[in-house]
C-alpha positions, 0 to 999 in steps of 0.5 A, a space after each residue: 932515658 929509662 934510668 930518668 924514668 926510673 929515679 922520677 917515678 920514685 921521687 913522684 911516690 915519694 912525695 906523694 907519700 910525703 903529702 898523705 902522710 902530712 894531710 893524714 896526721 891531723 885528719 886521723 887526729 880529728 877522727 881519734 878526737 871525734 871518736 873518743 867524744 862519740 864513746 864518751 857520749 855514748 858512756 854518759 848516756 849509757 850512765 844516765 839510762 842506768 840511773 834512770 832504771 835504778 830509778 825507776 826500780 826505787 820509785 815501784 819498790 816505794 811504791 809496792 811499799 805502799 801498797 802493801 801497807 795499805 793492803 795490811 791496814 784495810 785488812 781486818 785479820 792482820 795483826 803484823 803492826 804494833 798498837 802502843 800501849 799509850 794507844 790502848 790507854 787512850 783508847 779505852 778512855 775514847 768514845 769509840 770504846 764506849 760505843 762498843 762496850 758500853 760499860 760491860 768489860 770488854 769477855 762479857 759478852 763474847 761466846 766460843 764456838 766448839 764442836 759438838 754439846 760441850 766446850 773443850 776444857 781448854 780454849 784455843 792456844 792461839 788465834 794468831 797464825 803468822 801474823 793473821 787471826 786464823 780463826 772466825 770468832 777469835 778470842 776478846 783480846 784478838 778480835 780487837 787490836 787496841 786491847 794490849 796486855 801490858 802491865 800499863 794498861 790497868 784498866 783493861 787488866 781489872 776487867 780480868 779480875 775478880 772483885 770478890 776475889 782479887 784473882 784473875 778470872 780463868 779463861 772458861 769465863 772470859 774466853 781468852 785463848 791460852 797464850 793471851 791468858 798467860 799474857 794476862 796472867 805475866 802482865 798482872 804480876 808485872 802491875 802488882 809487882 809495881 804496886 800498880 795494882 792492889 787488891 782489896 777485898 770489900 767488906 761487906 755488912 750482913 744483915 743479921 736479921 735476914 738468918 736470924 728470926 726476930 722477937 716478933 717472929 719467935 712470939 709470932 711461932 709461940 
């Protein structure tokens, strides 16, 4: 009796194991499936928040761009951007000029500041400081960025020229700072080199009777 006990509690966990084993193949299966569905999830969302992100940075580096660049725009001393020449070609021939200038050459009417009764012998080296005017009356040249010296822009180089002479006027007259005038003096070269500008000198007729008394006059004396 004890041995049919024995054998039949044996052959009971057996198929009991047999029928785990059937019923938990395919429920485990379901539960890898699900698993791997959840983790593939969970990765495209982890993807699509990343790329949002990556986003996101992109649109406020765009952004401070922006920014900064219509900070640098309104921002009277900067002088980081580069005016054309063809620009200050136009802008010498536009109204705004003329309203500015009139038709005096653009040093005449500017006036250095220095300390003490009289001016140094030399202007400032520069009055561009990385990229920002550094001082509060800057030369005629940096005080007004559409004025490039470039060997194309002739009729802002004649402003700088004696008529009488046909030399460039020193900077104790126009007031240039030492590295706008030898920028002056490279460009007028360059324009002569070219043939872009030639100087003549103008010949003038003398009235003779101004230093020399007449006929009249010596009678007159007599």
């Amino acid at each position: 009796m004890s041995v049919l006990r024995l054998f039949g509690g044996e052959i009971i966990s057996i198929y009991r194991q047999t029928l785990l084993t059937s019923f938990a193949g395919p429920a485990a299966r379901h539960i890898g499936t699900v698993s791997q569905q959840l983790r593939a999830a969970a990765s495209t969302e982890k993807e699509a928040e990343t790329a949002e992100e990556v986003a996101g940075d992109e649109e406020q580096a765009e952004t401070n761009a922006d920014k900064q660049r219509v900070v640098a725009e309104d921002d009277p001393k900067d002088r980081t951007r580069i005016i054309p020449v063809e620009t200050s070609v136009r802008y010498l021939a536009s109204e705004a000029y003329r309203q500015t200038y009139q038709d005096d050459p653009v040093w005449k009417h500017y006036r250095r500041n220095h300390k003490g009764a009289y001016p140094s012998k030399l202007t400032r080296k520069t009055c561009i400081r990385k990229g920002r005017i550094s001082t509060g009356n800057p030369c005629p040249i940096c005080r007004d960025e559409y004025l490039v010296l470039d060997h194309n822009n002739i009729d802002l180089l004649k402003q700088f020229i004696s008529p009488q002479t046909g030399e460039v006027l020193s900077y104790r007259v126009t007031g240039l700072c030492q590295k706008k005038h030898l920028q002056l003096l490279v460009a007028v070269e360059r324009a002569m080199d070219r043939g872009m500008l030639t100087f003549d000198v103008p010949f003038r007729e003398y009235d003779y009777s101004e230093y020399y008394a007449t006929n009249e006059v010596k009678k007159a004396v007599k």
